[in-house]
PDBQT receptor file of N, H, CA, C and O in Angstrom, charges set to zero:
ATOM      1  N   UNK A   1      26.422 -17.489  -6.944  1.00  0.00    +0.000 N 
ATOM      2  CA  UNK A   1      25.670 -16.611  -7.844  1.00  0.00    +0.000 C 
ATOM      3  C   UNK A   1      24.163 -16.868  -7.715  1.00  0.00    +0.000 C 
ATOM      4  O   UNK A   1      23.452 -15.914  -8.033  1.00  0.00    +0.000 OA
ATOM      5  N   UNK A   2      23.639 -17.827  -7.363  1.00  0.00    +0.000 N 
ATOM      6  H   UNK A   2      24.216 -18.602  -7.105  1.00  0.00    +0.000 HD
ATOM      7  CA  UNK A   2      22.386 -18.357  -7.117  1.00  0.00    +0.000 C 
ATOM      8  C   UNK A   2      21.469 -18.069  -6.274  1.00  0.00    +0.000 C 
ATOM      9  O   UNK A   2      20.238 -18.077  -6.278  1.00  0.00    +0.000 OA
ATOM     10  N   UNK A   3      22.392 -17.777  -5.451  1.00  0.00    +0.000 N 
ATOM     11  H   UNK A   3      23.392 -17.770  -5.448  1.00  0.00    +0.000 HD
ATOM     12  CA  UNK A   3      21.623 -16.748  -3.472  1.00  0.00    +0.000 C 
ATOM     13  C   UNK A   3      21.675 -16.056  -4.038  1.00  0.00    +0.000 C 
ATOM     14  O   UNK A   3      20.493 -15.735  -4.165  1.00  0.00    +0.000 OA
ATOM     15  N   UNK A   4      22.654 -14.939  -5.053  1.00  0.00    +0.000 N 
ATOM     16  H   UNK A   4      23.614 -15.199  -4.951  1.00  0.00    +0.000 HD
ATOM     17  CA  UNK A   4      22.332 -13.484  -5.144  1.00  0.00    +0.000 C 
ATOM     18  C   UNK A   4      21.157 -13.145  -5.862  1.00  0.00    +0.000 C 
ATOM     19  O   UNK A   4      20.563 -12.080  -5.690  1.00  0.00    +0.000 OA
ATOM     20  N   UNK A   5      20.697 -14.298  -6.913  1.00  0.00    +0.000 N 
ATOM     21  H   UNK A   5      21.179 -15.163  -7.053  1.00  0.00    +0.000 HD
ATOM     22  CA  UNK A   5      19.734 -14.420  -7.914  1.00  0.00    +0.000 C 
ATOM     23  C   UNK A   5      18.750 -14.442  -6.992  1.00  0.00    +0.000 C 
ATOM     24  O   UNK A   5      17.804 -13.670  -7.148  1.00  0.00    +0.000 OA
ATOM     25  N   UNK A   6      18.788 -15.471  -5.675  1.00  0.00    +0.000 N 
ATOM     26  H   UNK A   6      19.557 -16.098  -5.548  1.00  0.00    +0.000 HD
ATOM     27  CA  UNK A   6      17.322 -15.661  -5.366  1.00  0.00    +0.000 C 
ATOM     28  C   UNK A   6      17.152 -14.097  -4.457  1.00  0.00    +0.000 C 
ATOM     29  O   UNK A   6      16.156 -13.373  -4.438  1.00  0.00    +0.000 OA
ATOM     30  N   UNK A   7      18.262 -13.922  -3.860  1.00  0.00    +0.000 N 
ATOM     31  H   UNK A   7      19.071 -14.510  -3.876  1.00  0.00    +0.000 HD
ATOM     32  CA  UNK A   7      18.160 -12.481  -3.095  1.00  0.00    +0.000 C 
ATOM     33  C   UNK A   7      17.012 -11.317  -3.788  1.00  0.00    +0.000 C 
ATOM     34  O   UNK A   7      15.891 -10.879  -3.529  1.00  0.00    +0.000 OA
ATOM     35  N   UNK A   8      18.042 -11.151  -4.786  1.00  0.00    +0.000 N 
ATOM     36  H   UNK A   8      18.953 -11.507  -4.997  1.00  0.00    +0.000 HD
ATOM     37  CA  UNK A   8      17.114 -10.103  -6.186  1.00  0.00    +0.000 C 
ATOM     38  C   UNK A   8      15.772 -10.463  -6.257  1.00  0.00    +0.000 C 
ATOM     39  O   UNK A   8      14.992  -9.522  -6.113  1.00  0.00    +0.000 OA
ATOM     40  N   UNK A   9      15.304 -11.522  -6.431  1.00  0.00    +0.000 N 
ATOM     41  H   UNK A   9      15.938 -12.286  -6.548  1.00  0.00    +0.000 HD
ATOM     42  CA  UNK A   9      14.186 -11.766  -6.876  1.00  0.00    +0.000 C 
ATOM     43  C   UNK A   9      13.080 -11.589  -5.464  1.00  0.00    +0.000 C 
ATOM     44  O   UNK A   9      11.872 -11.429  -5.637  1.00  0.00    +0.000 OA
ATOM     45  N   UNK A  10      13.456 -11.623  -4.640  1.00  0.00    +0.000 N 
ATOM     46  H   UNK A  10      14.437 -11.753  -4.499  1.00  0.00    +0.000 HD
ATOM     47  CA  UNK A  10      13.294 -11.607  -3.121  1.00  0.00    +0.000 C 
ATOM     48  C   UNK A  10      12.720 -10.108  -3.197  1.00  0.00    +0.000 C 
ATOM     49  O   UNK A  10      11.569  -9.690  -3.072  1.00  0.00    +0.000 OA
ATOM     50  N   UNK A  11      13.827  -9.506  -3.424  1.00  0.00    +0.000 N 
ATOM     51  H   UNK A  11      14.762  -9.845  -3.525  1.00  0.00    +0.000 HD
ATOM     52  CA  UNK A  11      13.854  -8.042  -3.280  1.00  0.00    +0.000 C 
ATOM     53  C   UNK A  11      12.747  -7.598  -4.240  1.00  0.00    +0.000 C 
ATOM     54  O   UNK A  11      11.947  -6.752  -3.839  1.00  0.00    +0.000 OA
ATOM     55  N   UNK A  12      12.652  -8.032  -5.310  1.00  0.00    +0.000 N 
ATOM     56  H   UNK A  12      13.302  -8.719  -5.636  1.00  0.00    +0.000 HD
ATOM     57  CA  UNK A  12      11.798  -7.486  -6.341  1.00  0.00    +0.000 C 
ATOM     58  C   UNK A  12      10.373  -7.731  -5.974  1.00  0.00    +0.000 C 
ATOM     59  O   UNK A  12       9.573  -6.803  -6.099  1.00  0.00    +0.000 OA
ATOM     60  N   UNK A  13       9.953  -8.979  -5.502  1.00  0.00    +0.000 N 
ATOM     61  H   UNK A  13      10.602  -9.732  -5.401  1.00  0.00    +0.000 HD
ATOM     62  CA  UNK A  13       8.333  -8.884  -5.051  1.00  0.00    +0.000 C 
ATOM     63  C   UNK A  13       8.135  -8.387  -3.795  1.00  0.00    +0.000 C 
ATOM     64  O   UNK A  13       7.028  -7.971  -3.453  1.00  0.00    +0.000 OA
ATOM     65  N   UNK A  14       9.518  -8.380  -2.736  1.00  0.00    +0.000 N 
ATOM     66  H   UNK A  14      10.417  -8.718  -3.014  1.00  0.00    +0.000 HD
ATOM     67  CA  UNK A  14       8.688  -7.136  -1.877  1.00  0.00    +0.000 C 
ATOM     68  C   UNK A  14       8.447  -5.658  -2.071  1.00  0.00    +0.000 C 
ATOM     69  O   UNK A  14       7.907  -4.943  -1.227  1.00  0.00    +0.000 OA
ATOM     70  N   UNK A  15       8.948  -5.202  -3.402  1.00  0.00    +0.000 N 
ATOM     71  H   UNK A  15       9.387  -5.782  -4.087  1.00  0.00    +0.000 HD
ATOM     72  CA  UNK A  15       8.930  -4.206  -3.538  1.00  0.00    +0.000 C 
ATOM     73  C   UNK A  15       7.564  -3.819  -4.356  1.00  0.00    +0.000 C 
ATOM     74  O   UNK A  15       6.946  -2.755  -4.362  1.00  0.00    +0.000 OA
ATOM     75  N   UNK A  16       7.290  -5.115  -5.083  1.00  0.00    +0.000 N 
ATOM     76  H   UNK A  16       7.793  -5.980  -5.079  1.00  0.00    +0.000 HD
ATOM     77  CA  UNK A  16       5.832  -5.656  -6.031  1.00  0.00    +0.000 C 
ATOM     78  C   UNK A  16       4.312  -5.204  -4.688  1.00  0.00    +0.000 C 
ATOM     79  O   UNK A  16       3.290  -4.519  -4.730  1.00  0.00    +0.000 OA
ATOM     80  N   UNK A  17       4.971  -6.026  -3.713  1.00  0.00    +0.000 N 
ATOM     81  H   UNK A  17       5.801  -6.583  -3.679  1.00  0.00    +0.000 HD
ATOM     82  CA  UNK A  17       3.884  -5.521  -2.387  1.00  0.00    +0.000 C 
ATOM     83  C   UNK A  17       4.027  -4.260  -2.198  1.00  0.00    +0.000 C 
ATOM     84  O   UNK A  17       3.039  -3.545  -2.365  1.00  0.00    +0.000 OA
ATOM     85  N   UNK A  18       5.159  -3.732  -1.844  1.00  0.00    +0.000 N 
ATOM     86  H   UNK A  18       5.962  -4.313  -1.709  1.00  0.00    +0.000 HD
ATOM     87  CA  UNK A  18       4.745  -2.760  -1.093  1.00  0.00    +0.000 C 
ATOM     88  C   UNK A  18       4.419  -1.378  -2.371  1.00  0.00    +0.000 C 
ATOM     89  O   UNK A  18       4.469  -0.317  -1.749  1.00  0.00    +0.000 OA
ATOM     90  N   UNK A  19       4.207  -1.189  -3.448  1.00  0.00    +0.000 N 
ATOM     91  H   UNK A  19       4.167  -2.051  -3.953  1.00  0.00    +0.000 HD
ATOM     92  CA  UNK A  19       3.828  -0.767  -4.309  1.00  0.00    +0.000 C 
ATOM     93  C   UNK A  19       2.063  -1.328  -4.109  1.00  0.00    +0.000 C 
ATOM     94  O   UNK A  19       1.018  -0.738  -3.835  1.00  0.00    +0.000 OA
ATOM     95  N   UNK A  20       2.240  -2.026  -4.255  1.00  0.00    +0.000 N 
ATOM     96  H   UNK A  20       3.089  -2.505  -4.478  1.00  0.00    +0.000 HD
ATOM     97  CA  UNK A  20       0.331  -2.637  -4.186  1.00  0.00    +0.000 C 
ATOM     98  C   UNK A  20      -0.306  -1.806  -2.781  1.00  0.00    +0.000 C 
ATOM     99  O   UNK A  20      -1.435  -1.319  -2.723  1.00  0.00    +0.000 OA
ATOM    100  N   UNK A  21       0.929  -1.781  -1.465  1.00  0.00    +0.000 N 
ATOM    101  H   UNK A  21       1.846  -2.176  -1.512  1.00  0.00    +0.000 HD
ATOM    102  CA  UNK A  21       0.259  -1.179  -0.789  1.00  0.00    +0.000 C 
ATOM    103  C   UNK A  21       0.266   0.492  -0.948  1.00  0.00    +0.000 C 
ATOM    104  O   UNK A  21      -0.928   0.779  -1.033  1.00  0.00    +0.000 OA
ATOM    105  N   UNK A  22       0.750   1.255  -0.997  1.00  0.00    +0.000 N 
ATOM    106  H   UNK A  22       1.720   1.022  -0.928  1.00  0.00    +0.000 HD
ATOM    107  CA  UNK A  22       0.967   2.287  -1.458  1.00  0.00    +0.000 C 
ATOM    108  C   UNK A  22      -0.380   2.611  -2.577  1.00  0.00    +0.000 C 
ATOM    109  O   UNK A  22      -0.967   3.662  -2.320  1.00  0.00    +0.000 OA
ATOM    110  N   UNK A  23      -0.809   1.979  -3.536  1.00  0.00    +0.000 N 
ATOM    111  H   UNK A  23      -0.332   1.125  -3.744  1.00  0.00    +0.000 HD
ATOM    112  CA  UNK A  23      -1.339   2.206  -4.294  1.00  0.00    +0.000 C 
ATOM    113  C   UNK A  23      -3.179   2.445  -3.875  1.00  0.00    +0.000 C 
ATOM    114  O   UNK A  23      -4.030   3.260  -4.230  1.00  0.00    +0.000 OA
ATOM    115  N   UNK A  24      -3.160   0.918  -2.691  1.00  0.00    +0.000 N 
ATOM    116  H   UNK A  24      -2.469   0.256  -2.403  1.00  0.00    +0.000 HD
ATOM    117  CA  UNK A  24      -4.139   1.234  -2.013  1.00  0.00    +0.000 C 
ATOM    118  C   UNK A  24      -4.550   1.750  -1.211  1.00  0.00    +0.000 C 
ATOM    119  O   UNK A  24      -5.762   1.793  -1.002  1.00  0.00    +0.000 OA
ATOM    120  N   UNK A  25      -3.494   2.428  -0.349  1.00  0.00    +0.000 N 
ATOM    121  H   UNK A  25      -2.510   2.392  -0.519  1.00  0.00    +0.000 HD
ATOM    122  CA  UNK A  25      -3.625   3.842   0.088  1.00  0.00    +0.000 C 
ATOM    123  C   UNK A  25      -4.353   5.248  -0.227  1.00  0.00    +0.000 C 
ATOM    124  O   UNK A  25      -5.149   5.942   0.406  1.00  0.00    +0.000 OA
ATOM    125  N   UNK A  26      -3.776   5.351  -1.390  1.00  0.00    +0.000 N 
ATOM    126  H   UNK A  26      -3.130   4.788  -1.905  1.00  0.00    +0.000 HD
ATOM    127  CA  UNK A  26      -3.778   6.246  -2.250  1.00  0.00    +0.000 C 
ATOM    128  C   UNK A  26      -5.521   6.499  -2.324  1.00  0.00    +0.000 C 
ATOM    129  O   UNK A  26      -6.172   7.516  -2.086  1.00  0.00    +0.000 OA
ATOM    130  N   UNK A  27      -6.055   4.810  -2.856  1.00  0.00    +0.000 N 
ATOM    131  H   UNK A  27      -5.526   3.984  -3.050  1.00  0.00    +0.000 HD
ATOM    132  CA  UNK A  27      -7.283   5.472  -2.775  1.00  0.00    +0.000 C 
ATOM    133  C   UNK A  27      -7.812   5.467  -1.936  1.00  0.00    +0.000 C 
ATOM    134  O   UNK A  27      -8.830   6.156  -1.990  1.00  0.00    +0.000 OA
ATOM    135  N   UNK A  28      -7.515   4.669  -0.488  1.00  0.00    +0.000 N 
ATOM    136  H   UNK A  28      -6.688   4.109  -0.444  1.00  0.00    +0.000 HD
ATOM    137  CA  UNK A  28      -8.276   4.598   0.736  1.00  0.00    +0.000 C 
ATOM    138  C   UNK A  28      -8.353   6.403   1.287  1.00  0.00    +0.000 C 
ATOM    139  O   UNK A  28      -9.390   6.758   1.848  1.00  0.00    +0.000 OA
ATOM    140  N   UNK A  29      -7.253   7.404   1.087  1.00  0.00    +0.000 N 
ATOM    141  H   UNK A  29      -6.411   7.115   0.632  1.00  0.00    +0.000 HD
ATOM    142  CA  UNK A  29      -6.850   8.180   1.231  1.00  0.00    +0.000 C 
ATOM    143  C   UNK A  29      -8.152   9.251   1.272  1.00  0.00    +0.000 C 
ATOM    144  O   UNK A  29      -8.496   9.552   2.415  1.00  0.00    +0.000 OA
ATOM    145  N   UNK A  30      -8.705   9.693   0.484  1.00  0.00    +0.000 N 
ATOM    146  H   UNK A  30      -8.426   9.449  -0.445  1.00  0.00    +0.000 HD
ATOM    147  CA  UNK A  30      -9.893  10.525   0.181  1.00  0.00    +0.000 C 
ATOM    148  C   UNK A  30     -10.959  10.165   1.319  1.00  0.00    +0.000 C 
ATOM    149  O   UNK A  30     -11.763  10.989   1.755  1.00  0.00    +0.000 OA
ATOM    150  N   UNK A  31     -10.887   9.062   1.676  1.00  0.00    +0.000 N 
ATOM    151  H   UNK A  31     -10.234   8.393   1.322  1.00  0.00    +0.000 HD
ATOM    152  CA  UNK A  31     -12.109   8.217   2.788  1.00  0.00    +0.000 C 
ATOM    153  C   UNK A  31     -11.643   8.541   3.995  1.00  0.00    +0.000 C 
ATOM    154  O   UNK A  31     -12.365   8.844   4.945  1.00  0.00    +0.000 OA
ATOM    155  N   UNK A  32     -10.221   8.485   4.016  1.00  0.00    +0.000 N 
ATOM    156  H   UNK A  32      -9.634   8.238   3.244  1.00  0.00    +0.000 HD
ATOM    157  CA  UNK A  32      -9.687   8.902   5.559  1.00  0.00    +0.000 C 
ATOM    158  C   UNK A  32     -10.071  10.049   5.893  1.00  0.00    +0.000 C 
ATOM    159  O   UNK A  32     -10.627  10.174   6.984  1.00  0.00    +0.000 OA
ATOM    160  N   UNK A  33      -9.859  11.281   4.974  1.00  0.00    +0.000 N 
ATOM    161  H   UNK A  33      -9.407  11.180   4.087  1.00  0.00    +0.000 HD
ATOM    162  CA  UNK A  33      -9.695  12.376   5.119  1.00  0.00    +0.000 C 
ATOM    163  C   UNK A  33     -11.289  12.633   5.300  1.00  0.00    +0.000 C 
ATOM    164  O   UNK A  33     -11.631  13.363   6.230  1.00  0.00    +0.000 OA
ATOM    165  N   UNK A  34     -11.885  12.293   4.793  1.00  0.00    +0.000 N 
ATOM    166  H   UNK A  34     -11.607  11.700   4.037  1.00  0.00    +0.000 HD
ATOM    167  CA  UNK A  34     -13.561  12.211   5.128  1.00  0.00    +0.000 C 
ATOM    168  C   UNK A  34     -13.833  11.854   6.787  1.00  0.00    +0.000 C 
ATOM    169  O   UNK A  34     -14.789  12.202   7.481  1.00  0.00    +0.000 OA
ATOM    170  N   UNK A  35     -13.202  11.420   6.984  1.00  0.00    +0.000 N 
ATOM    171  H   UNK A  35     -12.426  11.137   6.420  1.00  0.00    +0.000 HD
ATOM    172  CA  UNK A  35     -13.368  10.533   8.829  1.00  0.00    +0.000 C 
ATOM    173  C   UNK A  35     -13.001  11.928   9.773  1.00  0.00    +0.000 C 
ATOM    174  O   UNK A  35     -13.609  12.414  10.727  1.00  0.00    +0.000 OA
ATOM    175  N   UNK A  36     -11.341  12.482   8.867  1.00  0.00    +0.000 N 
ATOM    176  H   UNK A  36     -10.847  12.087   8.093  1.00  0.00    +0.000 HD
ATOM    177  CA  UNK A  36     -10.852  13.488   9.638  1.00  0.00    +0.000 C 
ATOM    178  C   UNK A  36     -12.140  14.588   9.831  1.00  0.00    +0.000 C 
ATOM    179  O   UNK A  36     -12.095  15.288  10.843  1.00  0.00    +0.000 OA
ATOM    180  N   UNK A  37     -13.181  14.749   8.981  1.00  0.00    +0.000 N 
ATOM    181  H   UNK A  37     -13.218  14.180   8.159  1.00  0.00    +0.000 HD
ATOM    182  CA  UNK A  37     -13.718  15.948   8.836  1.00  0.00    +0.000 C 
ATOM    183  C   UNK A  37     -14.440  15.790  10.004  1.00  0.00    +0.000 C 
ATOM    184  O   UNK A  37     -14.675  16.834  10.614  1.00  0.00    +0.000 OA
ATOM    185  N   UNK A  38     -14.878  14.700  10.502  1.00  0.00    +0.000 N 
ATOM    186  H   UNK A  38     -14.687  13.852  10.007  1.00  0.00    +0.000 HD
ATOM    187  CA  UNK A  38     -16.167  13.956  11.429  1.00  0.00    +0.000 C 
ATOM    188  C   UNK A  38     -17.236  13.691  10.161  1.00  0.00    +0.000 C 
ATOM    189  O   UNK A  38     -17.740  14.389   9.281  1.00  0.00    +0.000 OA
ATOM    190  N   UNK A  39     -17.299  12.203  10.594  1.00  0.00    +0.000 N 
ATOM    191  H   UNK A  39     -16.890  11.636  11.309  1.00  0.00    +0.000 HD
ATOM    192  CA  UNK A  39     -18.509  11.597   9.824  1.00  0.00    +0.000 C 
ATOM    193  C   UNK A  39     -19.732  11.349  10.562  1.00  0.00    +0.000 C 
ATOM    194  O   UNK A  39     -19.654  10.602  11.538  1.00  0.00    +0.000 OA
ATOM    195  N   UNK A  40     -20.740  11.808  10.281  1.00  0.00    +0.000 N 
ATOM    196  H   UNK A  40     -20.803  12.415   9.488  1.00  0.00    +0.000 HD
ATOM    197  CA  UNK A  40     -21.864  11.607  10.591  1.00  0.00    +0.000 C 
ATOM    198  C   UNK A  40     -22.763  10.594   9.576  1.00  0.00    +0.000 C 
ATOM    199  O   UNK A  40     -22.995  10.707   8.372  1.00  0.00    +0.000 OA
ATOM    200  N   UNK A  41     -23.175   9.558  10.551  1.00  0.00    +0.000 N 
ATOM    201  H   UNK A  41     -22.987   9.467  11.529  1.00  0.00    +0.000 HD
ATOM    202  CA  UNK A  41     -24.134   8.673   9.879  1.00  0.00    +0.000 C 
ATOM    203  C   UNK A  41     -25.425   9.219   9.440  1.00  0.00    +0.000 C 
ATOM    204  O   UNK A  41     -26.063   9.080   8.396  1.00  0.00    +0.000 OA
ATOM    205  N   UNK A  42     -25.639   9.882  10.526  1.00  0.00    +0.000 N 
ATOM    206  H   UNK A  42     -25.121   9.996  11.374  1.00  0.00    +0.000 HD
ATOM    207  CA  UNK A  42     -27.238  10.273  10.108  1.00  0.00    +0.000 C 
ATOM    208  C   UNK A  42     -27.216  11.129   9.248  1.00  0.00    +0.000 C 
ATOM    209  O   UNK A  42     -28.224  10.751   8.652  1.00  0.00    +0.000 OA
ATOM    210  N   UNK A  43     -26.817  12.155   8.580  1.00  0.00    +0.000 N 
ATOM    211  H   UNK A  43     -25.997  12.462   9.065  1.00  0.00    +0.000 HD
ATOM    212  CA  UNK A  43     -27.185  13.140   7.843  1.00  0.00    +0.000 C 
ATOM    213  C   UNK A  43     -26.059  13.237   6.756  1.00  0.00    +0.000 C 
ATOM    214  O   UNK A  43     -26.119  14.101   5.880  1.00  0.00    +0.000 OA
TER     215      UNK A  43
């Protein structure tokens, strides 16, 4: 019962990450789409 406990708990903070990443996506997201347009430094 103890592996399955640690399993779960296993399962639960990679899911803790990959939520964190997702999230920072989200806002990196608006910046990407800025790149897609072509970014120009100078102007």
């Amino acid at each position: 019962m103890l592996e399955l406990e640690r399993s779960l708990d296993a399962a639960e903070k990679a899911g803790v990450r990959l939520c964190s990443l997702c999230r920072a996506a989200q806002e990196l997201e608006p910046l990407l789409h800025g790149f897609d347009r072509g970014f120009d430094p100078e102007g």
